[in-house]
N, CA, C and O atoms as a GROMACS GRO file, in nm:
protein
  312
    1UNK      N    1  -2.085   1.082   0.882
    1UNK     CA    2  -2.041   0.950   0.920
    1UNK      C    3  -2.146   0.850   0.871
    1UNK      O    4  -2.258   0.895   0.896
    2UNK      N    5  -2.149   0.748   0.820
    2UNK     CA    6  -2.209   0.666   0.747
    2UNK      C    7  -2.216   0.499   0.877
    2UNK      O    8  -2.135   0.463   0.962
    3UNK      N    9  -2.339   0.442   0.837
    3UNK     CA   10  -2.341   0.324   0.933
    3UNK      C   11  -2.343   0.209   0.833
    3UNK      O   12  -2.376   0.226   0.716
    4UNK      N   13  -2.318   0.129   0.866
    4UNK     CA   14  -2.315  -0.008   0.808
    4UNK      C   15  -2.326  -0.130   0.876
    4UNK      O   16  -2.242  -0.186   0.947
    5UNK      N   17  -2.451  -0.167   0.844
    5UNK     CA   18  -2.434  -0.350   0.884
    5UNK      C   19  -2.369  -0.429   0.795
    5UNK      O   20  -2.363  -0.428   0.672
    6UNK      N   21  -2.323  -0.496   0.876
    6UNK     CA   22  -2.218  -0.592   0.834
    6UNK      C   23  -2.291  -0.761   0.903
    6UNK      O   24  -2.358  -0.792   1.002
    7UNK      N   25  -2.224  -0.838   0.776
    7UNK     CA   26  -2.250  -0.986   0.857
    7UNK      C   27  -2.114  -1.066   0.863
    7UNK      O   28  -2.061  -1.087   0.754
    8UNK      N   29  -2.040  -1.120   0.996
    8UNK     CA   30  -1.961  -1.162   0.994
    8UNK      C   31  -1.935  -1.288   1.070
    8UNK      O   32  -1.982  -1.305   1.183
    9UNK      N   33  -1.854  -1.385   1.005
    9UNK     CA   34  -1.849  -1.509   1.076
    9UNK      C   35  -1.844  -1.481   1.184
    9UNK      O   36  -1.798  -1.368   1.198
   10UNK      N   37  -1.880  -1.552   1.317
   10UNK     CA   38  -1.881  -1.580   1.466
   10UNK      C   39  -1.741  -1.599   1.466
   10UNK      O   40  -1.678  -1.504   1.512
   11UNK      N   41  -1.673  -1.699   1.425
   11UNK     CA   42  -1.527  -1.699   1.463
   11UNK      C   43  -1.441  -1.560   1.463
   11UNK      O   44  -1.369  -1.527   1.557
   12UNK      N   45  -1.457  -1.496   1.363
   12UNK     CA   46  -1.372  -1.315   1.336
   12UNK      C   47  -1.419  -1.284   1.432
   12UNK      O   48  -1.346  -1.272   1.530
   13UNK      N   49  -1.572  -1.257   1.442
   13UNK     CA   50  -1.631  -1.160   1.572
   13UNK      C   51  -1.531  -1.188   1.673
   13UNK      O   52  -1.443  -1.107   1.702
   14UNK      N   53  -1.542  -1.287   1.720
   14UNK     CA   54  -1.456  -1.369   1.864
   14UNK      C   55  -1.310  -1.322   1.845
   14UNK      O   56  -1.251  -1.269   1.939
   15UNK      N   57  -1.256  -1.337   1.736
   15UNK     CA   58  -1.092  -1.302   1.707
   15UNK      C   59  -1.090  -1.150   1.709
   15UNK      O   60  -1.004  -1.096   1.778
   16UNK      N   61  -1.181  -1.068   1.635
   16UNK     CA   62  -1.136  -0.937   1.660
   16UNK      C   63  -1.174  -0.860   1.778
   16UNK      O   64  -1.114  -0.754   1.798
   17UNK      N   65  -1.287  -0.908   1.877
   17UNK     CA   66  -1.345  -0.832   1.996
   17UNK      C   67  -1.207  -0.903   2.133
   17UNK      O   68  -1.180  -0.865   2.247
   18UNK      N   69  -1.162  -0.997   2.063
   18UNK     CA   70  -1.064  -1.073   2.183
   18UNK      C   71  -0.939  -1.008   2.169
   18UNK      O   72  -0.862  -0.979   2.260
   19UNK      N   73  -0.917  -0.981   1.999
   19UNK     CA   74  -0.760  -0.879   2.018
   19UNK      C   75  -0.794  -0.716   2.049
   19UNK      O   76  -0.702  -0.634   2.048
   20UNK      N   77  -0.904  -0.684   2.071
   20UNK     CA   78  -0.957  -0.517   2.077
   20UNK      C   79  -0.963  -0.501   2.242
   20UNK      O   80  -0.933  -0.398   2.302
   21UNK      N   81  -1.022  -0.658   2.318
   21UNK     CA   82  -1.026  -0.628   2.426
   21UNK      C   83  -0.905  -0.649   2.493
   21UNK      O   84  -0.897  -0.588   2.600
   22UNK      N   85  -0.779  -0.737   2.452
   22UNK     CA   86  -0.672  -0.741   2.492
   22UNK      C   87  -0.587  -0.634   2.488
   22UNK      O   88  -0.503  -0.616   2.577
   23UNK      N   89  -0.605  -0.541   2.369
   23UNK     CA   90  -0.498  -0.409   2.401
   23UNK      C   91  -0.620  -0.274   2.483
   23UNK      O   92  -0.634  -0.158   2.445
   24UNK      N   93  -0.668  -0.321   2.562
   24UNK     CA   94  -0.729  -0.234   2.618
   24UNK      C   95  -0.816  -0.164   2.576
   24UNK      O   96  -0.823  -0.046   2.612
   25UNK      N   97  -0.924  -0.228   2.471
   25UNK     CA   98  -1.051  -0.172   2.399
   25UNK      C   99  -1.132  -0.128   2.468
   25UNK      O  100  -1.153  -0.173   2.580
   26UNK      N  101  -1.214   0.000   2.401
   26UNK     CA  102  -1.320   0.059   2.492
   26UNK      C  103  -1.442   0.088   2.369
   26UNK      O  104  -1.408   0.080   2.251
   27UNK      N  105  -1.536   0.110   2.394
   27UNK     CA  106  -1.645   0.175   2.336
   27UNK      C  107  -1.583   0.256   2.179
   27UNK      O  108  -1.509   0.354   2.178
   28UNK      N  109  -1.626   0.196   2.076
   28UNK     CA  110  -1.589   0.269   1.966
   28UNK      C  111  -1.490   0.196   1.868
   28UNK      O  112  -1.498   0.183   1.746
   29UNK      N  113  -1.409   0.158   1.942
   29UNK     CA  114  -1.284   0.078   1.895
   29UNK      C  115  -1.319  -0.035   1.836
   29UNK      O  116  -1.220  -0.108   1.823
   30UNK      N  117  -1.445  -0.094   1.781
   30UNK     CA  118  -1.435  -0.167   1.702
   30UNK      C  119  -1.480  -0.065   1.533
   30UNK      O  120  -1.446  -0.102   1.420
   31UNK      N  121  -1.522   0.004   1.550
   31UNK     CA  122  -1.559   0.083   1.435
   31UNK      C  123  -1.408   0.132   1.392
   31UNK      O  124  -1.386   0.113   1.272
   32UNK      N  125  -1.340   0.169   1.438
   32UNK     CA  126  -1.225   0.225   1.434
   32UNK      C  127  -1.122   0.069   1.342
   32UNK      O  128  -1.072   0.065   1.230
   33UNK      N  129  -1.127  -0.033   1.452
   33UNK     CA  130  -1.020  -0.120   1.401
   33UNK      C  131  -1.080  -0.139   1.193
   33UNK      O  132  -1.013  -0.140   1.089
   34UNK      N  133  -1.222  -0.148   1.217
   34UNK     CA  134  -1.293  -0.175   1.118
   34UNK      C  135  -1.246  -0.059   1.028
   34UNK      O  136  -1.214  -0.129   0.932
   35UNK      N  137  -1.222   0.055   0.992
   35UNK     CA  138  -1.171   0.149   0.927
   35UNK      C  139  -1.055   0.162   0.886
   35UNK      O  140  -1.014   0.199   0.776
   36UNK      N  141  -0.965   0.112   1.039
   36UNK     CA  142  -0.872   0.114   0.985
   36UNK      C  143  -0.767  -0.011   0.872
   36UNK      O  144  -0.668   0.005   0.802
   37UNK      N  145  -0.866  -0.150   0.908
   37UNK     CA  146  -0.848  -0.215   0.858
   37UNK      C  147  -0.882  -0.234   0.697
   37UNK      O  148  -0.816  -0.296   0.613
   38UNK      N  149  -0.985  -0.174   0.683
   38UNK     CA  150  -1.055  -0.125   0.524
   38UNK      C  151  -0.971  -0.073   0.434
   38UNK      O  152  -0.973  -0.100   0.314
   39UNK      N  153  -0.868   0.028   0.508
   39UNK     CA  154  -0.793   0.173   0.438
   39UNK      C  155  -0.653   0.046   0.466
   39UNK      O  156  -0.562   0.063   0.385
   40UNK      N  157  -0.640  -0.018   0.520
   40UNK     CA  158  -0.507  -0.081   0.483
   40UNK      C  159  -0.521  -0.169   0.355
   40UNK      O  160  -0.438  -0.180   0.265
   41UNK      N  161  -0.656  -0.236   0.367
   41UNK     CA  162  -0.661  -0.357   0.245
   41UNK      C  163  -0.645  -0.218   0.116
   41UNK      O  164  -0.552  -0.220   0.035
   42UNK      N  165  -0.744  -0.113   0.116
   42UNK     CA  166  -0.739  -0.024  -0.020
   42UNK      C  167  -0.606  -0.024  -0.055
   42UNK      O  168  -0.559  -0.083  -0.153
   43UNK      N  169  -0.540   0.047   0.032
   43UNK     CA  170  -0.326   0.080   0.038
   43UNK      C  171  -0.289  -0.036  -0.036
   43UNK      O  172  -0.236  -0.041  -0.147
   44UNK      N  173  -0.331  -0.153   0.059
   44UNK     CA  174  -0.249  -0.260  -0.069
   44UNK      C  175  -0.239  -0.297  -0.148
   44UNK      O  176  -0.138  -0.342  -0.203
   45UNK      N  177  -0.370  -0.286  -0.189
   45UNK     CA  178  -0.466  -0.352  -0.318
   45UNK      C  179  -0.457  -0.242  -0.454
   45UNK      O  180  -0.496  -0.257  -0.570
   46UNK      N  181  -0.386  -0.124  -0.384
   46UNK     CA  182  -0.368  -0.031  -0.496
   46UNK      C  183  -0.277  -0.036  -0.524
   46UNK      O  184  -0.238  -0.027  -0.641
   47UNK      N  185  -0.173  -0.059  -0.368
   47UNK     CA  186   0.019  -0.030  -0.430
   47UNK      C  187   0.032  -0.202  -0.540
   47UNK      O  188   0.115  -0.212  -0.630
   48UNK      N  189  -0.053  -0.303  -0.508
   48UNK     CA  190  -0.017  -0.429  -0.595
   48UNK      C  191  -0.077  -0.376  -0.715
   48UNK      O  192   0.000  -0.390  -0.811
   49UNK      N  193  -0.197  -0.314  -0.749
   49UNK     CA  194  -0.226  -0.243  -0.854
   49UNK      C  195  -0.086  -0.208  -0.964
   49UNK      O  196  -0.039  -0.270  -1.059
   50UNK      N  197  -0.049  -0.081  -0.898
   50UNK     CA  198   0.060  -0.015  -0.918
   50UNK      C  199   0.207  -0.065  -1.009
   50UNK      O  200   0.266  -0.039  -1.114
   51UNK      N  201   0.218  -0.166  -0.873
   51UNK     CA  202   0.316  -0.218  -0.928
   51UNK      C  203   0.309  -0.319  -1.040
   51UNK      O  204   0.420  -0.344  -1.088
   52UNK      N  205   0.197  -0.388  -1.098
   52UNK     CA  206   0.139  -0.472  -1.147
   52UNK      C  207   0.138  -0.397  -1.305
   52UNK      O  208   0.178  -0.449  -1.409
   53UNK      N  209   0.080  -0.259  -1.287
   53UNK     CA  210   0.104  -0.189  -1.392
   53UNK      C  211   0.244  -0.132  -1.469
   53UNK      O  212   0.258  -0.120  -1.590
   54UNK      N  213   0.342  -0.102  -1.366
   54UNK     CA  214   0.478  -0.035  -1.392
   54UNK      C  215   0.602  -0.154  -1.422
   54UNK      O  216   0.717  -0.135  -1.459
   55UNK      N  217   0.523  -0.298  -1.386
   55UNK     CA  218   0.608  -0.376  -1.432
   55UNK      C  219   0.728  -0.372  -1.534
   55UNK      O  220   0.840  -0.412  -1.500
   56UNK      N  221   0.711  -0.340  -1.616
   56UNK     CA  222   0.828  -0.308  -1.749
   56UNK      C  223   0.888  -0.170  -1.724
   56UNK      O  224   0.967  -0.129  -1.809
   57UNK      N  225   0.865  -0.107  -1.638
   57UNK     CA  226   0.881   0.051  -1.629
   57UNK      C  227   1.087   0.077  -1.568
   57UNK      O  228   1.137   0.015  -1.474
   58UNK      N  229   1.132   0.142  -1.624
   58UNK     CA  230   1.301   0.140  -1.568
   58UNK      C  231   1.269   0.190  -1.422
   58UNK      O  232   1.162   0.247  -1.404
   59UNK      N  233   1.362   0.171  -1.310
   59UNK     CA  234   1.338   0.194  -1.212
   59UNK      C  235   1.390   0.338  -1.204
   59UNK      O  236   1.344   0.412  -1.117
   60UNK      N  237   1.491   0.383  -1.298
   60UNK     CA  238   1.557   0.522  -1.354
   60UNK      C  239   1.372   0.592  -1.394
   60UNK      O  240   1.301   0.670  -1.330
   61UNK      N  241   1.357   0.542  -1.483
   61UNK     CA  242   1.257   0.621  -1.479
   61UNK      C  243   1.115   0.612  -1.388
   61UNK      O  244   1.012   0.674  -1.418
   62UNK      N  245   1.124   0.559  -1.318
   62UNK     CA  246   1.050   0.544  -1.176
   62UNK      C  247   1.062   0.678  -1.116
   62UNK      O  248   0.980   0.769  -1.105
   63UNK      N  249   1.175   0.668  -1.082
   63UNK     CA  250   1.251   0.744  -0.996
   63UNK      C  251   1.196   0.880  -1.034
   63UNK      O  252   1.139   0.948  -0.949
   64UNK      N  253   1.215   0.933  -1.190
   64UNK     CA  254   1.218   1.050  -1.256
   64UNK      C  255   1.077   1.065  -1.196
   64UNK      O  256   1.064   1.140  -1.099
   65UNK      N  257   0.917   0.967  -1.271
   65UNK     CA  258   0.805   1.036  -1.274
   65UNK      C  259   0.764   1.067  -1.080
   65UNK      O  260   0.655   1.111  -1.043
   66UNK      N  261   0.863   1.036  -0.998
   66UNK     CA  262   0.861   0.970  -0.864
   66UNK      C  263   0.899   1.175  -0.797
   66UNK      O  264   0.861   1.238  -0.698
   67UNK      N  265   0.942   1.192  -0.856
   67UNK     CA  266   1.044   1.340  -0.840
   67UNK      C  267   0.961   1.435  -0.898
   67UNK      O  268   0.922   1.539  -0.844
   68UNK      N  269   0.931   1.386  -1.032
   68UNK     CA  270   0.848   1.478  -1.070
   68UNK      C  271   0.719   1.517  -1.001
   68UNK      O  272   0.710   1.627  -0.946
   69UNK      N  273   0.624   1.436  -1.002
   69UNK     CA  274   0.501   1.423  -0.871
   69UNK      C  275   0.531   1.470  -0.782
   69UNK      O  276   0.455   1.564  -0.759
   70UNK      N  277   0.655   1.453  -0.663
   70UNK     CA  278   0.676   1.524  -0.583
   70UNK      C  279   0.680   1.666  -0.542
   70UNK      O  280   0.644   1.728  -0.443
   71UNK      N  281   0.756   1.706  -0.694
   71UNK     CA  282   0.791   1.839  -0.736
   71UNK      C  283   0.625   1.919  -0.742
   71UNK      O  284   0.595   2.026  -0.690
   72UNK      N  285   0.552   1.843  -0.807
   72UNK     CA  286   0.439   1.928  -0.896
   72UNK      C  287   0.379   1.905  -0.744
   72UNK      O  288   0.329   2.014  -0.715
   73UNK      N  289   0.361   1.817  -0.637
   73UNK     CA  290   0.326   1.830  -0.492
   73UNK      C  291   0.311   1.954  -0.427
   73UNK      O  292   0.216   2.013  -0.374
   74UNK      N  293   0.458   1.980  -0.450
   74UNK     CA  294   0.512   2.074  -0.326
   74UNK      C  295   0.532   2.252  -0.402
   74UNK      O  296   0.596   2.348  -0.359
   75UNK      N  297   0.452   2.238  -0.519
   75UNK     CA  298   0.441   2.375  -0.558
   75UNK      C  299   0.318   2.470  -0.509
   75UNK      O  300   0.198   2.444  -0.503
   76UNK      N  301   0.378   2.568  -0.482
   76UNK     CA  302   0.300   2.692  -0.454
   76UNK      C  303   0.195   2.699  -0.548
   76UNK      O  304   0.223   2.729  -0.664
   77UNK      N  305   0.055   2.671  -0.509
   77UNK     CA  306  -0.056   2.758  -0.644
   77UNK      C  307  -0.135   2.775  -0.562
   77UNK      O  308  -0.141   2.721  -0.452
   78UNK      N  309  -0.227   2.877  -0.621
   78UNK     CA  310  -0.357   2.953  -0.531
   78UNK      C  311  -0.439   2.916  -0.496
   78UNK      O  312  -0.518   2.988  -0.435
   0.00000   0.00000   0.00000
C-alpha cells in the first residue's frame, strides 16, 4: 500500500469530508473515496481515449474486434 501527500484546496477538503461524513463516514473512507475517485477519472480518460481513436472505425466492425477480444478472453490456456 503506498502513502501519499497530497495538497488540496480548503474548499474540496470541506466538500469531500462533508459528503463522506453525510453518508455515514468512518475512519479510512477518505482514502478509499480518494481511490476510488482516481480509478474513475483513469476509466474515463481512457474510454474518451478510445473512442477518440476508433472514430472512423464501422461500428460492424467494432462489434467484430469487440467479439473477438471477448472470445480470445474467455479461452481456456494454461
Amino acid at each position: 500500500m503506498s502513502r501519499w501527500n497530497l495538497v488540496i484546496p480548503d474548499e474540496t477538503d470541506r466538500m469531500v469530508r462533508m459528503h463522506i461524513a453525510s453518508n455515514g463516514g468512518k475512519k479510512g473512507d477518505l482514502s478509499k473515496f480518494v481511490d476510488k475517485s482516481v480509478r474513475q477519472m483513469i476509466f474515463h480518460e481512457t474510454v474518451r481515449e478510445i473512442k477518440k481513436r476508433n472514430v472512423g472505425l464501422d461500428p460492424q466492425e467494432a462489434q467484430r474486434l469487440a467479439d473477438e477480444a471477448v472470445a480470445w478472453a474467455r479461452e481456456d490456456r494454461p
